[in-house]
N, C-alpha and C positions, 0 to 999 in steps of 0.2 A: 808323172801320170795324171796331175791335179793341172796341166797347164792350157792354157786355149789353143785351140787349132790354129796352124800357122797365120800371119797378118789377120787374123781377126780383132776385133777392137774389142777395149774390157767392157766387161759385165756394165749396165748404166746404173749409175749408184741411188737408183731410187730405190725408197722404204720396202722390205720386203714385204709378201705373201705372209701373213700370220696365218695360218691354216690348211689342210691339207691338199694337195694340189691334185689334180687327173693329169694324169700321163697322157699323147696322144695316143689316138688309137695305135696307131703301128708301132709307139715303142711298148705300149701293152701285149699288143699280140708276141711280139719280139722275146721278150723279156719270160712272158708266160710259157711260152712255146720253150725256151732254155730251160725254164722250170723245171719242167714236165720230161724234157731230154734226157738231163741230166738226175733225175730224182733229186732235186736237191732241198726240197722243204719236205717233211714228215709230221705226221700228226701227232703235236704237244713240245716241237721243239721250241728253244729258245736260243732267241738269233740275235745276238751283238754286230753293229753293223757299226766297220772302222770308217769314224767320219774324221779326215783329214780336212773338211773345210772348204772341199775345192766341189769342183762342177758335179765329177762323176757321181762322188760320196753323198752330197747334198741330194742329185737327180734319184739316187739309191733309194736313200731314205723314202722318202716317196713313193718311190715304184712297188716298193714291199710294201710300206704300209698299204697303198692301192690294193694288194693283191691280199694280204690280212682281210681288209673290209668286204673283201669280194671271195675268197675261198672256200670250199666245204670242210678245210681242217681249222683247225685252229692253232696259234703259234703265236709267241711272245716277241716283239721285237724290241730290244734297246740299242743306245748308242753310244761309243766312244771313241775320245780323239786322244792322242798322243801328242802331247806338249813337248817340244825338245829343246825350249828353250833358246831358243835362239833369235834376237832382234830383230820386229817387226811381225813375228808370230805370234798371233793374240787371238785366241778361241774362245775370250769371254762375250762376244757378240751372241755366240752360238746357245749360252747358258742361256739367256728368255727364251730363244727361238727355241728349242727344245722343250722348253718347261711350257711351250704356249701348243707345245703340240700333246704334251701329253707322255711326251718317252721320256724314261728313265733316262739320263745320260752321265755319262762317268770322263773324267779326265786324268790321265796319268802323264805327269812330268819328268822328265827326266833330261838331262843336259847331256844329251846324245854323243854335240861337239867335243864338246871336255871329256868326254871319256873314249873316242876317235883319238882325239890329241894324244892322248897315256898310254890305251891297250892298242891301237892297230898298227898292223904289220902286213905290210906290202900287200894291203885290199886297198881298195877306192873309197871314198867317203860314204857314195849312194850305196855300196854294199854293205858297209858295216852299220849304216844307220836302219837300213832295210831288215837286217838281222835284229838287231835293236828294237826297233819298234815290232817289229813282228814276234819276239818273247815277252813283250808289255802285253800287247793285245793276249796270246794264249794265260797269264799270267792274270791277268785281270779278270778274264773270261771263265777261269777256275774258279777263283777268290766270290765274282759274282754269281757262278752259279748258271755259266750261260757255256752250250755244249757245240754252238755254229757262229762263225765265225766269217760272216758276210764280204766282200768287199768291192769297190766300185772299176778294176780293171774291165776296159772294154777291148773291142776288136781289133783296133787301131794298136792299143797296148799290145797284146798279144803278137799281132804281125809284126812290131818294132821287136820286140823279143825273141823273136823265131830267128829273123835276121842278124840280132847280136850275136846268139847262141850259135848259128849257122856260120856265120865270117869269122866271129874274135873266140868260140867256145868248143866249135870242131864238134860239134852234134845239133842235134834235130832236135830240139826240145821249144816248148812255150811255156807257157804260165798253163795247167790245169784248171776245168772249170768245178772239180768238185774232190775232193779226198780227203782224209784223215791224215791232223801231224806225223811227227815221229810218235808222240807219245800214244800214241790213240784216241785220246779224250775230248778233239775237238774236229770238228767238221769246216772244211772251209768250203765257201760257195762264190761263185762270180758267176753272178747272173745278167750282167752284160756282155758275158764274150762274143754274144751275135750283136750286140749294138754297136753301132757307128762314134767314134766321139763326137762328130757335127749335130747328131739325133740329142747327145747329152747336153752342150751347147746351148743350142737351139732354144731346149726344154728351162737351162736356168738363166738365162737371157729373158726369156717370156714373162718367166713366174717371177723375175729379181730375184733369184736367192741370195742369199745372205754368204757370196763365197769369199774364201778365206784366201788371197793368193800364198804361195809357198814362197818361203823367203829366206830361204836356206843358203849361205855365203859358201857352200864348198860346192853345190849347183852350179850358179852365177860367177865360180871363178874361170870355168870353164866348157865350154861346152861339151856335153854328156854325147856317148854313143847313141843314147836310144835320140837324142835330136837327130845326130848325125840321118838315122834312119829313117825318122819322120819326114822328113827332107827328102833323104830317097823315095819313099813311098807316096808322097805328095808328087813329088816329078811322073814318077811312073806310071799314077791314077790319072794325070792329064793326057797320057797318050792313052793308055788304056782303062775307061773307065768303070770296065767290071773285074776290075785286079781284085778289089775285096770282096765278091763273091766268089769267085776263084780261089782267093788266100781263106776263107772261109769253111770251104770244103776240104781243102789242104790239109789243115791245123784240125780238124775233128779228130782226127785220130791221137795227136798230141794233147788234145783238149780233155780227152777220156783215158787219159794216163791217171791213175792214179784210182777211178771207180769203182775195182774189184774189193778196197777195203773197205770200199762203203756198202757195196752192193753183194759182196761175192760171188765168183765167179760164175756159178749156177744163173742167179739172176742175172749177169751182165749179158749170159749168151743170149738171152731172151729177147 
């Protein structure tokens, strides 16, 4: 979900942006307007926002801190990335970048691979490391003290998803934009789910950020469903160019799966 949009060429490798960037207007409006949709920032929270390194997490970062500098609440942001140790993943670039912006950042390691190799049983690599890194993150997010749990999945994500779920999973499900774990104690938010990944692109392409490619060898051994589907959707958006507005409208309802634990049901009918 860290990766560029089909045949587009990588990031140009000049010196990044040391300092906080503006968002274009329309991924501000975009972004604010999901905000506000979904309730999903509260006044006094504290928001860990999972930076994998890549386009969307990078764009993230940003886009909250934007909306920090500009809000009538006030909210804490930090940030962390999950090391899984694996060759040619390296997120010490990111430590100045971070420390020159001012946020807190945290890193948890773990050898994701090596423990795939031992404990899994007949799941796929991307699912058992997805599992993986998403009990570091709540686990981290405990330990620090941090109760929302941000991350950088956008529209394009979401529609790939709907499709996997729909053909390979025999249900109607996406990735939700807002709800509470199992455990209760953390709040997750994707405050891109109306954005485009061309829009994210775009925006760290412009600014240079400093993205991390994913270089994960059980990816790269073979091609992944949600490619397969990117691919579809790519074909499909050139005959029909307002498919993602369409799939947009679609996925709302799958989108606000999950809201009544955040909201209760009282305030959801509202």
């Amino acid at each position: 979900m860290n990766e560029f949009p089909l045949n587009a060429p990588d990031l140009p490798l000049a010196a990044p942006n040391i300092g906080w960037l503006t968002p274009s207007k329309k991924l501000q409006r975009t972004v604010a307007r999901t905000l506000m949709e979904f309730s999903m920032i509260q006044p006094g929270d504290r928001i860990l926002i999972g930076l994998s390194g890549g386009k969307d997490s990078l764009s993230l970062l940003h886009c909250l801190a934007h909306v920090q500098r500009r809000a009538p609440i006030a909210f804490d942001l930090a940030a962390i990335t999950i090391d899984p140790l694996v060759g040619g993943f390296d997120p010490a670039p990111l430590v100045p970048y971070l420390a020159a912006l001012g946020i807190p950042y945290f890193v948890e390691r773990e050898d994701i691979v090596g423990l795939a190799n031992e404990h899994m049983r007949g799941d796929s690599y991307c699912a058992f490391c997805a599992r993986m890194k998403r009990g570091l993150l709540y686990k981290a997010a405990r330990r620090e003290g941090y109760t929302v749990l941000a991350l950088g999945q956008h529209l394009d994500d979401l529609a790939e998803s709907f499709l996997m779920s729909a053909f390979h999973g025999g249900k109607l499900n996406t990735m939700k934009a807002h709800y509470r774990n199992d455990a209760g104690d953390v709040r997750i938010i994707r405050p891109f789910v109306r954005v485009r990944e061309r829009m994210l692109a775009d925006f760290a392409a412009h600014n240079h950020l400093p993205v991390i490619k994913d270089n994960c060898p059980a990816c790269f051994a073979k091609p992944t469903q949600r490619e397969h589907f990117k691919h579809v959707l790519a074909d499909e958006e050139r005959l029909n160019p307002q498919l993602f507005r369409s799939l947009a409208v679609t996925l709302t309802p799958l989108m606000r799966d999950g809201l009544a634990t955040v909201l209760g049901p009282n305030e959801l009918e509202l």
